[in-house]
Every structure is written in C-alpha cells, then in structure tokens.
Kinemage of the C-alpha trace (Angstrom):
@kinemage 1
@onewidth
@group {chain A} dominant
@subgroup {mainchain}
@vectorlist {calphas} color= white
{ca unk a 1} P 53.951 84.828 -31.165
{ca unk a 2} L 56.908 83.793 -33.084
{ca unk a 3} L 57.609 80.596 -31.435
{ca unk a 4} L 55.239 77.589 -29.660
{ca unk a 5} L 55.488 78.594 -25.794
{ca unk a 6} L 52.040 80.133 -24.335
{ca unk a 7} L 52.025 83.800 -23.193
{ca unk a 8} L 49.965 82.570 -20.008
{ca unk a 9} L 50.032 79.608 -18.472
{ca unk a 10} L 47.714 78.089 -15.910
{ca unk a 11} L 49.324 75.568 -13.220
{ca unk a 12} L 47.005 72.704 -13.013
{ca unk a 13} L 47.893 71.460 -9.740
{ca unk a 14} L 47.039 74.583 -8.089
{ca unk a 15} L 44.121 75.711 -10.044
{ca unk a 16} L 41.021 75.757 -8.109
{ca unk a 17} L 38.578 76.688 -10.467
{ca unk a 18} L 37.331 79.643 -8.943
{ca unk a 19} L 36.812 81.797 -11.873
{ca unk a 20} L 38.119 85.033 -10.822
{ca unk a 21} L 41.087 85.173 -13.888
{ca unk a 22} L 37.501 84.978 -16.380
{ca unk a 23} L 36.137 88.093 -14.297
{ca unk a 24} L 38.926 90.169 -14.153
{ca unk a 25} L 40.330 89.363 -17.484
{ca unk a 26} L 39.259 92.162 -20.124
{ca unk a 27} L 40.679 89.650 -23.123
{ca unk a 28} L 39.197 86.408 -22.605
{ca unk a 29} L 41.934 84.578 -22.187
{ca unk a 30} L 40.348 82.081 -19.559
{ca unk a 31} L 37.405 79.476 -19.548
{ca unk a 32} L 36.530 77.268 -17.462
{ca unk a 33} L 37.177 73.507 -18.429
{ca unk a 34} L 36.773 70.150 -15.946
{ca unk a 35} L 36.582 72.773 -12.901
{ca unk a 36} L 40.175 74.023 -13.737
{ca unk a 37} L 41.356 77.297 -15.496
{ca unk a 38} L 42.425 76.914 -18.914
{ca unk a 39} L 44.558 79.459 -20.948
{ca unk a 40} L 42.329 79.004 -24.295
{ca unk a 41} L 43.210 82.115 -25.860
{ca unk a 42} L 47.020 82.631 -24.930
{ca unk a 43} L 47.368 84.981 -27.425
{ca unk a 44} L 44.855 87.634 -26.735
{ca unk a 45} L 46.525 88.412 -23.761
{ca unk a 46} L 47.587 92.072 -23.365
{ca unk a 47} L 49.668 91.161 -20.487
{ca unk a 48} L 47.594 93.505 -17.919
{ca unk a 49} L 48.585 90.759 -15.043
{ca unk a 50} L 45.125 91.049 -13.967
{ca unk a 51} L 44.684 87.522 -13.138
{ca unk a 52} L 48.254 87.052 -11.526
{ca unk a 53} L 47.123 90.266 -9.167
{ca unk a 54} L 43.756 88.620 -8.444
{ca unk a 55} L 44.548 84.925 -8.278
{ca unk a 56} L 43.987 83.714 -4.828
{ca unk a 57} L 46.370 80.717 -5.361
{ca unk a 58} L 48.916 82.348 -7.556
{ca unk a 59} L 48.871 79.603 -10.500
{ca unk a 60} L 49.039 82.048 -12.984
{ca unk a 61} L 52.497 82.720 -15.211
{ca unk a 62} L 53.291 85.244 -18.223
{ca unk a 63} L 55.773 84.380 -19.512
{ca unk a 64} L 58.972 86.132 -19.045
{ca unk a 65} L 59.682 87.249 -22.599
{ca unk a 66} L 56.190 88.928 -23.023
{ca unk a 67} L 56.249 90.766 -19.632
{ca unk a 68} L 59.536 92.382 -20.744
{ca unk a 69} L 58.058 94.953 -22.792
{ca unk a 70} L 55.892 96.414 -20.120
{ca unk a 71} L 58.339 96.312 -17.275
{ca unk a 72} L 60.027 99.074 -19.307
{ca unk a 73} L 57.543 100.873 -19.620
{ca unk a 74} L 57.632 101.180 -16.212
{ca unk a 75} L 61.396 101.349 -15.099
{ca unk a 76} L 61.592 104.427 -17.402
C-alpha cells in the first residue's frame, strides 16, 4: 500500500477471540494475540470479506479505498 493506513482492521473492543477470521481466511491475515484478533499481515489481504461475512460480532473493517476495486467488479 502506498500510504500507512491498514487494509483490515480489527476493533478491539469487540473482538472476542473466537478465531473464526483465522479459519475462514485463505491469506493469513489473522492470529491470535492476548485472546483478541490481530490484523498481522494487513497486506496479504485479497479483500475476499471472508471474515467480515463470518464474524459473529462484526469487528472486522476493510478499508474503504481497497474494497473499491472489487465493488466494481461487481456493479458492472
């Protein structure tokens, strides 16, 4: 990424550290640290929204700017 924000962020506060963004994640983006989901490898996301579909407490952001390419994909 050009600049410093994080393609995926994880909100702390709602995090329960259930693991299911590590199991449905097919980049890796997600470990486990202090019984909270951490974003440790923002970058290898490929922005499937896997873990924003499957996240039982919705804590889970892309950013906007890196979601834009694939919602035009799919508006045509």
């Amino acid at each position: 990424m050009s600049d410093k924000r994080k393609r995926v962020s994880v909100d702390q506060s709602s995090c329960i550290g259930c693991g299911t963004c590590i199991k449905v994640c097919p980049a890796g983006v997600f470990k486990i640290i202090n019984g909270k989901s951490h974003a440790v490898r923002p970058d290898a996301c490929i922005v499937c929204r896997a873990c924003i579909t499957h996240c039982p407490t919705s804590c889970i952001t892309i950013s906007p700017r890196e979601y834009e390419p694939i919602k035009r994909l799919y508006e045509g």
